[in-house]
C-alpha atoms as an extended CHARMM CRD file, in Angstrom:
* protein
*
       207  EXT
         1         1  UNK       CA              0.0000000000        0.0000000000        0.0000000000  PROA      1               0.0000000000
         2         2  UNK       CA              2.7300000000        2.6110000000        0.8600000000  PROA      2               0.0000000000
         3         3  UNK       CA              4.5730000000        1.6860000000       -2.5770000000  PROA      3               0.0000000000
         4         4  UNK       CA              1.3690000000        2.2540000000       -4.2740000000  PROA      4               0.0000000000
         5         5  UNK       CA              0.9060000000        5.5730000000       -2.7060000000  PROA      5               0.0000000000
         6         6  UNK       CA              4.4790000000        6.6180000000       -3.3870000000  PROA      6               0.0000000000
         7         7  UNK       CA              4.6400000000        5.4000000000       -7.0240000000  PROA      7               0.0000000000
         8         8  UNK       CA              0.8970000000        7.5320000000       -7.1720000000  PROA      8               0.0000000000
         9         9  UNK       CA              2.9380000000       10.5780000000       -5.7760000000  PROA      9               0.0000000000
        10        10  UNK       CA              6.0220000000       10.1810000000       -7.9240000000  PROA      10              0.0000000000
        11        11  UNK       CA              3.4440000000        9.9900000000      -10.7660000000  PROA      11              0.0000000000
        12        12  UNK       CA              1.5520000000       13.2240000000       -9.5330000000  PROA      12              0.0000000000
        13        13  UNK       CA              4.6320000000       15.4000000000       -8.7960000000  PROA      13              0.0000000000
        14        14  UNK       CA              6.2080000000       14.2750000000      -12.6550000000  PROA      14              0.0000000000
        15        15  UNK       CA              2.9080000000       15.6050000000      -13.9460000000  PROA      15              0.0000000000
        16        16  UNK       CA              3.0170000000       19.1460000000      -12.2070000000  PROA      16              0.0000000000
        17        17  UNK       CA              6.6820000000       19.1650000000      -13.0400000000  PROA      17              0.0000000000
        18        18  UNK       CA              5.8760000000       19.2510000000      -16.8630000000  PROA      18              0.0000000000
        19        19  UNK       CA              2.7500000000       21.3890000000      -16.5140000000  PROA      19              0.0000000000
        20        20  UNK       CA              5.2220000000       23.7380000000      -14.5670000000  PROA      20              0.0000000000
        21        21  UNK       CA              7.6550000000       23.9050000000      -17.4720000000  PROA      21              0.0000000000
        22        22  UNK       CA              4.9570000000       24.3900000000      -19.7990000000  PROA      22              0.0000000000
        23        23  UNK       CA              3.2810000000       27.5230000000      -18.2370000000  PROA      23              0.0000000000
        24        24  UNK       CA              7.2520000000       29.3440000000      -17.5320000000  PROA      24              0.0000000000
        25        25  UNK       CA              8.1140000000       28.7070000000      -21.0660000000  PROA      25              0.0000000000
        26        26  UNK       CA              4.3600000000       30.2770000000      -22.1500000000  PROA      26              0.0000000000
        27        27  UNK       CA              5.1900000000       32.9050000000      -19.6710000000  PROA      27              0.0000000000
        28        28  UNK       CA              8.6870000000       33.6770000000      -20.4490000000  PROA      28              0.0000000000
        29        29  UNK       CA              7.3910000000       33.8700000000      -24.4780000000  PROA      29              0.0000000000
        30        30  UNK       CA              4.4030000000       36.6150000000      -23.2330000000  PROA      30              0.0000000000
        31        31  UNK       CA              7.6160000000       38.3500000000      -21.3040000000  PROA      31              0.0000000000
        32        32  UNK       CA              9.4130000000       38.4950000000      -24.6600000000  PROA      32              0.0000000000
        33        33  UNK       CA              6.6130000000       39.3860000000      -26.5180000000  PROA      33              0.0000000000
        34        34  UNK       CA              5.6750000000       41.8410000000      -24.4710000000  PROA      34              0.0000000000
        35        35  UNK       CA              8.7660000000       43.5210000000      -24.0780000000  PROA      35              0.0000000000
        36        36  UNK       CA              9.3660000000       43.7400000000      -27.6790000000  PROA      36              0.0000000000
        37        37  UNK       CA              6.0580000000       44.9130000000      -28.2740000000  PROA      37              0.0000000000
        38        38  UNK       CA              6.6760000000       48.6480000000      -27.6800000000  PROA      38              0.0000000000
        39        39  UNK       CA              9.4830000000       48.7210000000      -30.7450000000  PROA      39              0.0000000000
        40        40  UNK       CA              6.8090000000       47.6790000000      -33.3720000000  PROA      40              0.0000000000
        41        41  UNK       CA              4.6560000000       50.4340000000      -32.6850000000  PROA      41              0.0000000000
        42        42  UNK       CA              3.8280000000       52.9440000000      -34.1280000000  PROA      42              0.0000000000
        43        43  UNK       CA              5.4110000000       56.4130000000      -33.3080000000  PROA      43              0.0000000000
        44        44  UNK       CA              2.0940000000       58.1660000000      -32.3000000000  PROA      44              0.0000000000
        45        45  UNK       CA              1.3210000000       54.9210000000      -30.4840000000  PROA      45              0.0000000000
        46        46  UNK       CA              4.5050000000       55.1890000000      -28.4520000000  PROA      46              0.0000000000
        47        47  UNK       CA              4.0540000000       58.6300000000      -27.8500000000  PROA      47              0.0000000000
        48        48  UNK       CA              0.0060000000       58.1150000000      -26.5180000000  PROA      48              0.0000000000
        49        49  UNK       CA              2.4400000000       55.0260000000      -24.2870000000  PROA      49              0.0000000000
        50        50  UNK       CA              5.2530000000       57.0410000000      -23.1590000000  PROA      50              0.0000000000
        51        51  UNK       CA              2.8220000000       60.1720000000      -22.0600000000  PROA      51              0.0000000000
        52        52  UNK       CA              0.6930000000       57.4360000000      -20.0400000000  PROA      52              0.0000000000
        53        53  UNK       CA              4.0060000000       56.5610000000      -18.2100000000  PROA      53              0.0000000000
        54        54  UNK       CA              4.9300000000       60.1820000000      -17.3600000000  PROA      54              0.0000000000
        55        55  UNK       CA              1.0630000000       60.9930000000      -16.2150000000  PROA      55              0.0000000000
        56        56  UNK       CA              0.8810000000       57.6290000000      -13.6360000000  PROA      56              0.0000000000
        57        57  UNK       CA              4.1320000000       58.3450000000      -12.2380000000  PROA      57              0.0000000000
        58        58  UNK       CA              3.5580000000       62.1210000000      -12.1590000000  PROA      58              0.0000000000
        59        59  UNK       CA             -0.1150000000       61.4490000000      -10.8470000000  PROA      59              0.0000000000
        60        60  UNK       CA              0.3380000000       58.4150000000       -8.2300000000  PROA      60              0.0000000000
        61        61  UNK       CA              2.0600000000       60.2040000000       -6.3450000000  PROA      61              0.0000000000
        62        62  UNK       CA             -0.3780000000       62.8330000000       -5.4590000000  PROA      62              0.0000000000
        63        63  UNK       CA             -3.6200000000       60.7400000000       -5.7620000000  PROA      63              0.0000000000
        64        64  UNK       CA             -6.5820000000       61.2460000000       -3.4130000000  PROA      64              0.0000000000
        65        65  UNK       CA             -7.9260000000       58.8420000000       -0.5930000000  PROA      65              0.0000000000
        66        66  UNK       CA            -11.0300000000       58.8320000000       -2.8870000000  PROA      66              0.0000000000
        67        67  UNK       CA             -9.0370000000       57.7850000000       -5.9160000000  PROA      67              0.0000000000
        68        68  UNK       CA             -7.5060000000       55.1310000000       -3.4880000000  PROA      68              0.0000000000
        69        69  UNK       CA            -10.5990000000       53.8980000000       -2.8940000000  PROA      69              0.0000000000
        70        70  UNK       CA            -11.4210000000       54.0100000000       -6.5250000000  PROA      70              0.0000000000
        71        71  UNK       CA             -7.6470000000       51.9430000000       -7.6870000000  PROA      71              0.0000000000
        72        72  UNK       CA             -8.1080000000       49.9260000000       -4.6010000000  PROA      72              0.0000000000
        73        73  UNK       CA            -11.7340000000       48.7370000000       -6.2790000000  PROA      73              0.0000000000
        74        74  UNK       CA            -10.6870000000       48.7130000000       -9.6730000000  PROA      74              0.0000000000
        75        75  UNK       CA             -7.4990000000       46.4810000000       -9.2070000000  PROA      75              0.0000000000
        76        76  UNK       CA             -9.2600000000       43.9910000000       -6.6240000000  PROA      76              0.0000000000
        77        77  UNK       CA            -11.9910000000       43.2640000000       -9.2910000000  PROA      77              0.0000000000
        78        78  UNK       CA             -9.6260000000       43.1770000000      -12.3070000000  PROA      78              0.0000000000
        79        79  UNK       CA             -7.3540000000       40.5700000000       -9.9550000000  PROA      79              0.0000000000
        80        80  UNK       CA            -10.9380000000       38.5270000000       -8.6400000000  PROA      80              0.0000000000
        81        81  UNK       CA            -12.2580000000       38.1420000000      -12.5200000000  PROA      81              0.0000000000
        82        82  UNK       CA             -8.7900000000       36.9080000000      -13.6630000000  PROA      82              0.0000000000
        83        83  UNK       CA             -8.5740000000       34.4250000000      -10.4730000000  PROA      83              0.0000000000
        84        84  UNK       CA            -11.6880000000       33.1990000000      -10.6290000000  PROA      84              0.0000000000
        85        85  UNK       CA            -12.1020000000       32.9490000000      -14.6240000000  PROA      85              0.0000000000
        86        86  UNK       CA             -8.7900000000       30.7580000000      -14.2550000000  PROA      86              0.0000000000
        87        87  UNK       CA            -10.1980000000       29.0260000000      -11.3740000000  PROA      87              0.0000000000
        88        88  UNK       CA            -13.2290000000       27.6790000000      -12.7900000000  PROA      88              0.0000000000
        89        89  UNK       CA            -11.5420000000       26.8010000000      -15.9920000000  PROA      89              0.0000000000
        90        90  UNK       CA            -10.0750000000       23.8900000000      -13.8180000000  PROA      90              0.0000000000
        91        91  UNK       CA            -13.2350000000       22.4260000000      -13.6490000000  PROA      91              0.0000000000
        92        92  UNK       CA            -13.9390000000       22.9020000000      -16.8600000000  PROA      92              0.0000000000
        93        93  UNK       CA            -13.2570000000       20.7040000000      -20.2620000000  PROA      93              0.0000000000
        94        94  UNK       CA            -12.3050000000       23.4760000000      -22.1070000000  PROA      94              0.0000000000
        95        95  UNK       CA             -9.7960000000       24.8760000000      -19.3700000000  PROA      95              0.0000000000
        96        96  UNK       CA             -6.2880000000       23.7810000000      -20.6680000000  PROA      96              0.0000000000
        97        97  UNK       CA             -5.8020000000       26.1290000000      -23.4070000000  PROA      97              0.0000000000
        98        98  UNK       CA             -7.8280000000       29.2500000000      -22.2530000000  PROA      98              0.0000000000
        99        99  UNK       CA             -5.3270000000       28.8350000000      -19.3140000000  PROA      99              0.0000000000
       100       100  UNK       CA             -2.6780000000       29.1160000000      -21.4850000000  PROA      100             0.0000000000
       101       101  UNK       CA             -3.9020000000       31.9930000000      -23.4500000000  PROA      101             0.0000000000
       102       102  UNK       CA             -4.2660000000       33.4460000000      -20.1920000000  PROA      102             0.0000000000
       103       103  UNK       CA             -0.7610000000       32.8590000000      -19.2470000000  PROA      103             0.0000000000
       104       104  UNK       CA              0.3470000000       34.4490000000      -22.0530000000  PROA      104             0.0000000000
       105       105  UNK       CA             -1.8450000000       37.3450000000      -21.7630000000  PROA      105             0.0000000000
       106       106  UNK       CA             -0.8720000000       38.1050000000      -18.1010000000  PROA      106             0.0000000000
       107       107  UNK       CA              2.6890000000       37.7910000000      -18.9040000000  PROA      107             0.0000000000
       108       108  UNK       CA              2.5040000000       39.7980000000      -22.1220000000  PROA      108             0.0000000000
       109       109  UNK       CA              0.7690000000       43.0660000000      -20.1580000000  PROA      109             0.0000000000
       110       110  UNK       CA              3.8770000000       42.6050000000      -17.3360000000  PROA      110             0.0000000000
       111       111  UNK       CA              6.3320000000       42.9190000000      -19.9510000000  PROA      111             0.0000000000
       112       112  UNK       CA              5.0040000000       45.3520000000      -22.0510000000  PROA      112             0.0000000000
       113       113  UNK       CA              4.5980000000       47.5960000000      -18.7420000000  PROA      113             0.0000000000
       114       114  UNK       CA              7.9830000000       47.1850000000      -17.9470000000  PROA      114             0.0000000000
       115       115  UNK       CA              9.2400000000       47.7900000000      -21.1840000000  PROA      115             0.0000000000
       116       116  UNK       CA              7.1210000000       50.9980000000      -21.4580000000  PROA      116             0.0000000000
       117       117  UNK       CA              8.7600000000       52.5980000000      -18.0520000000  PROA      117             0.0000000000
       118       118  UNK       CA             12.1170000000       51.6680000000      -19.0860000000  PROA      118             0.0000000000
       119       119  UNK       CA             11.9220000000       53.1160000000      -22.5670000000  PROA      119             0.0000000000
       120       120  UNK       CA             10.5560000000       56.3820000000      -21.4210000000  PROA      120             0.0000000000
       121       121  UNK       CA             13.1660000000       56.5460000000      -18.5420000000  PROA      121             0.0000000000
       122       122  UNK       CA             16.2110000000       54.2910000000      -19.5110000000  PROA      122             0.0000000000
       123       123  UNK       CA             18.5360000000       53.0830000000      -16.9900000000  PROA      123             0.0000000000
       124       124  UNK       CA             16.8410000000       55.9160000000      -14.4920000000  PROA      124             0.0000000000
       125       125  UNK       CA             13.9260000000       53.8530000000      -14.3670000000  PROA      125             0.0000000000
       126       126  UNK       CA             15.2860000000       50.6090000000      -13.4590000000  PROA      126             0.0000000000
       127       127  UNK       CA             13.9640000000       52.1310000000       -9.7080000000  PROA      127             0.0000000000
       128       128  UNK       CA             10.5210000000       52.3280000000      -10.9740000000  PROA      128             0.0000000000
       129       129  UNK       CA             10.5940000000       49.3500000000      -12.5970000000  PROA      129             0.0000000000
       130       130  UNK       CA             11.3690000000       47.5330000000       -9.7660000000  PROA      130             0.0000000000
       131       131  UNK       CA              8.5190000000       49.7010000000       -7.7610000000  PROA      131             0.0000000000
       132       132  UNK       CA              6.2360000000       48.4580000000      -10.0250000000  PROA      132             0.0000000000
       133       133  UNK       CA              6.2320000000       44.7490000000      -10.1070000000  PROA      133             0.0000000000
       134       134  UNK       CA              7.2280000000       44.2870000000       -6.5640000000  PROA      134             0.0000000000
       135       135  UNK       CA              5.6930000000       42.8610000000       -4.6860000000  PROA      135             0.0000000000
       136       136  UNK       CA              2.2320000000       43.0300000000       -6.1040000000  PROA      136             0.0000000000
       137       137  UNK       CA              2.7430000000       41.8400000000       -9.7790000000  PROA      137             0.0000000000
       138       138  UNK       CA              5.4930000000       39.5030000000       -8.5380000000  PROA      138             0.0000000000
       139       139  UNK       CA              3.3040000000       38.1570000000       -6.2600000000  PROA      139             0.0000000000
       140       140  UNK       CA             -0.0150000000       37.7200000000       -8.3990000000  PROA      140             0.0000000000
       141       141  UNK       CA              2.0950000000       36.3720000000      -11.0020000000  PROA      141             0.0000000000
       142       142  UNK       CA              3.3160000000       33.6070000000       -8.7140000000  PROA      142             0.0000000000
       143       143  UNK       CA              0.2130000000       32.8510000000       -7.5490000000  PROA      143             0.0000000000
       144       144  UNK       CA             -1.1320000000       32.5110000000      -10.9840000000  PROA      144             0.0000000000
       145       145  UNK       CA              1.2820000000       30.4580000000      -11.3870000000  PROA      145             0.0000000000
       146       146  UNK       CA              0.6090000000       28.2790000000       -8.8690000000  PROA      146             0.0000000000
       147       147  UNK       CA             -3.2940000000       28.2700000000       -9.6490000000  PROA      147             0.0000000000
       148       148  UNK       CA             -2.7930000000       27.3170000000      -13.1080000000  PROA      148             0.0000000000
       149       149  UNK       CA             -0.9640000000       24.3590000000      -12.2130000000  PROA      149             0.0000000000
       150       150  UNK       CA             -3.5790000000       22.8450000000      -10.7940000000  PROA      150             0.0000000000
       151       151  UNK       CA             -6.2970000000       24.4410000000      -12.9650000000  PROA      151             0.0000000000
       152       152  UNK       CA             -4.4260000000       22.3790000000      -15.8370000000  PROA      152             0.0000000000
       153       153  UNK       CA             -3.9990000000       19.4090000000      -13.9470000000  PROA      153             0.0000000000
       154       154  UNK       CA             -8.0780000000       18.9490000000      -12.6620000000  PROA      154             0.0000000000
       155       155  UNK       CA             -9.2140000000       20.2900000000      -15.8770000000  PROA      155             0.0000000000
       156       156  UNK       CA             -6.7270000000       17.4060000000      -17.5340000000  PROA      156             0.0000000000
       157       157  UNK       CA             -8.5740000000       14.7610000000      -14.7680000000  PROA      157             0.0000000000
       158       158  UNK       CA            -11.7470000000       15.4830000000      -15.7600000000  PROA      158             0.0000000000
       159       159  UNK       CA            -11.6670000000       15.6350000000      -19.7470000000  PROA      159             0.0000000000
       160       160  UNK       CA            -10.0890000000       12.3020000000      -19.1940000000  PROA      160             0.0000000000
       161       161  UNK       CA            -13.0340000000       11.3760000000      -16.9860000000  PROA      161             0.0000000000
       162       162  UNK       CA            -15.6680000000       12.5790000000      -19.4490000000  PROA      162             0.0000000000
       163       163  UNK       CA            -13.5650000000       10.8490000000      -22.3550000000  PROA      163             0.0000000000
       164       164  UNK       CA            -13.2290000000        7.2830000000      -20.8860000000  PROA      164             0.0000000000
       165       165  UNK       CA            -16.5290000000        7.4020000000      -19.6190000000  PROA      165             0.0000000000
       166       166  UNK       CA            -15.9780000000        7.0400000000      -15.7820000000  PROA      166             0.0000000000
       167       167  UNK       CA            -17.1660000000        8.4720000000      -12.7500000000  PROA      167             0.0000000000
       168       168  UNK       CA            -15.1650000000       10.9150000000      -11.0810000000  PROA      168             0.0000000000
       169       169  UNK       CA            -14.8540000000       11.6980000000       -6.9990000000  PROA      169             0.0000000000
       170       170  UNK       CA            -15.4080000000       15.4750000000       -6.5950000000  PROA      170             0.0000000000
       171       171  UNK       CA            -14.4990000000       15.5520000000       -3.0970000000  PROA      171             0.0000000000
       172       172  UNK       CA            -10.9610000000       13.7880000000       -3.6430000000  PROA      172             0.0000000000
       173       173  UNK       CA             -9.8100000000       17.1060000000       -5.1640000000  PROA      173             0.0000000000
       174       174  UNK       CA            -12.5290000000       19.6680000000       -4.6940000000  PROA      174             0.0000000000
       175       175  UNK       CA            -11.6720000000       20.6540000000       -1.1130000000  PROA      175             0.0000000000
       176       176  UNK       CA             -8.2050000000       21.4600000000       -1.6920000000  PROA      176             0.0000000000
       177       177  UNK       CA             -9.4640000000       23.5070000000       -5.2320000000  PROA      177             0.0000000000
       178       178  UNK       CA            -11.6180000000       25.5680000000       -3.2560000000  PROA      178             0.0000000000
       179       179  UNK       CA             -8.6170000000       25.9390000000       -0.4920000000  PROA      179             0.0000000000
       180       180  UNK       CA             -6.6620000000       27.2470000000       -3.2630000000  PROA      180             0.0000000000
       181       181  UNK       CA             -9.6260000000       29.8090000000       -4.5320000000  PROA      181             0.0000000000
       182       182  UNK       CA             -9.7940000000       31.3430000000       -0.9860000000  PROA      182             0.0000000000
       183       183  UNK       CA             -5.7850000000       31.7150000000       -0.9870000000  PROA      183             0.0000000000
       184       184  UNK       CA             -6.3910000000       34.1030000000       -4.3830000000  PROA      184             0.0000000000
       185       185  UNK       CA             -8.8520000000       35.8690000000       -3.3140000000  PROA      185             0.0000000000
       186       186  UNK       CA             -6.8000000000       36.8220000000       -0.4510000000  PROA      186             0.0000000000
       187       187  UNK       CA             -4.2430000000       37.4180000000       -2.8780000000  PROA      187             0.0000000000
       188       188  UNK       CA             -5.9600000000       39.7360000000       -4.7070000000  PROA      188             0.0000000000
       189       189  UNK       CA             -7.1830000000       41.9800000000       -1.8710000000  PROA      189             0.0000000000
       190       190  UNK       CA             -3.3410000000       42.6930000000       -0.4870000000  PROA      190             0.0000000000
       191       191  UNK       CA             -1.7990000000       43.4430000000       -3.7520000000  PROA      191             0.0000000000
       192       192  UNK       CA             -5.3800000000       45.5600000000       -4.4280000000  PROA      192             0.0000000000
       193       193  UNK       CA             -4.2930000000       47.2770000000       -0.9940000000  PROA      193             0.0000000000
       194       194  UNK       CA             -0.5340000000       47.6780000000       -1.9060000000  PROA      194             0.0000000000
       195       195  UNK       CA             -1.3970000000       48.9860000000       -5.0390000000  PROA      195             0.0000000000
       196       196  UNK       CA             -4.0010000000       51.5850000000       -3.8460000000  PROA      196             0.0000000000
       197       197  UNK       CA             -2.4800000000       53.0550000000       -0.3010000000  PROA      197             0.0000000000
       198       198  UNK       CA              0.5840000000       51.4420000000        0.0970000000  PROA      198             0.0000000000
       199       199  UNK       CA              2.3550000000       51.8890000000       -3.3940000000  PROA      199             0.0000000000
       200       200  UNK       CA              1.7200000000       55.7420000000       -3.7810000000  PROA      200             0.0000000000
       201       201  UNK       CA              3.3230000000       56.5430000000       -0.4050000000  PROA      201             0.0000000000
       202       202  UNK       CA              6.2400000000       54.2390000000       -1.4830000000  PROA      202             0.0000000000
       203       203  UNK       CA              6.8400000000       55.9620000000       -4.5030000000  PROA      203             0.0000000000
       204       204  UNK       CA              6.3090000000       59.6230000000       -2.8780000000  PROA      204             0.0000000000
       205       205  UNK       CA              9.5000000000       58.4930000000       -0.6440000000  PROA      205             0.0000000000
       206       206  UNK       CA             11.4730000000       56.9690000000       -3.0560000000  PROA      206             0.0000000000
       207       207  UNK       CA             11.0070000000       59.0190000000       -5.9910000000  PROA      207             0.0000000000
């Protein structure tokens, strides 16, 4: 029985390994994408980019506790649909390559962001750079990481399931799926919170 269990483990862990591989190289190809993406435009297109740079960091720093409230909102819903979306895509047949498309698309907007700040400030903006993905967009992109692991992996379970014709025990996975959806939505209300009251007084010191 405990060889059985361990060979089921072994078996498990190989298959998060390669899903794991899968969703950095997607990721790393939306980073690339992404950061290239600003050359190809179009020079009125940059400049509408560039000017959006200057007015965030110009404006951030000066913002409200009303437009907090307002970023605070606006990022926490943006971060719940994306979660969630992702989320139920586990449990979903169709799940594997939406997830993947989502991936790419989360990975793509990091990149391009970054790529944006550092070609309106160069090397001077390597400081706001780094303000801006951590630890917020660090740490949602980890997590979406993490949750897309295991959308894959269910969503994989269950198209197999529904293929073969078998019955399939909710509960032997479903508690822990659900763990994981409470984990992002508390995910998603800190980096909503950094981004609204923490990150403007950050960069009001620092910058």
């Amino acid at each position: 029985m405990i060889k059985e269990m361990y060979n089921n483990y072994k078996i498990e862990l190989s298959k998060k390994n390669n899903i794991l591989m899968l969703v950095l190289v997607v990721l790393i190809i939306g980073l690339i994408f992404g950061s290239i993406y600003i050359t190809i435009l179009s020079t009125e297109q940059k400049t509408n980019v560039l000017n959006e740079v200057t007015s965030y960091f110009k404006n951030i720093q000066k913002i409200s506790f009303d437009d907090k409230i307002i970023i605070f909102k606006n990022s926490l819903l943006s971060n719940l649909i994306y979660v969630v979306s992702m989320w139920l895509l586990g449990i979903s047949i169709i799940g594997i390559p939406i997830v993947f498309i989502m991936i790419f698309f989360k990975s793509f907007i990091a990149g391009f962001s970054v790529s944006s700040i550092f070609s309106k400030y160069g090397f001077k903006g390597i400081i706001k750079c780094v303000l801006y993905v951590f630890p917020s967009n660090i740490l949602m992109i980890l997590f979406i990481i993490f949750l897309s692991i295991y959308s894959i992996l269910i969503s994989s379970r269950i198209s197999k399931t529904v293929i073969k014709k078998e019955n399939i025990n909710f509960k032997s996975f479903m508690g822990r799926y659900l763990f994981i959806l409470v984990i992002g939505i508390l995910v998603c209300i800190l980096c909503a919170a950094y981004d609204a009251f923490i990150e403007p007084m950050i960069y009001g010191l620092v910058l």
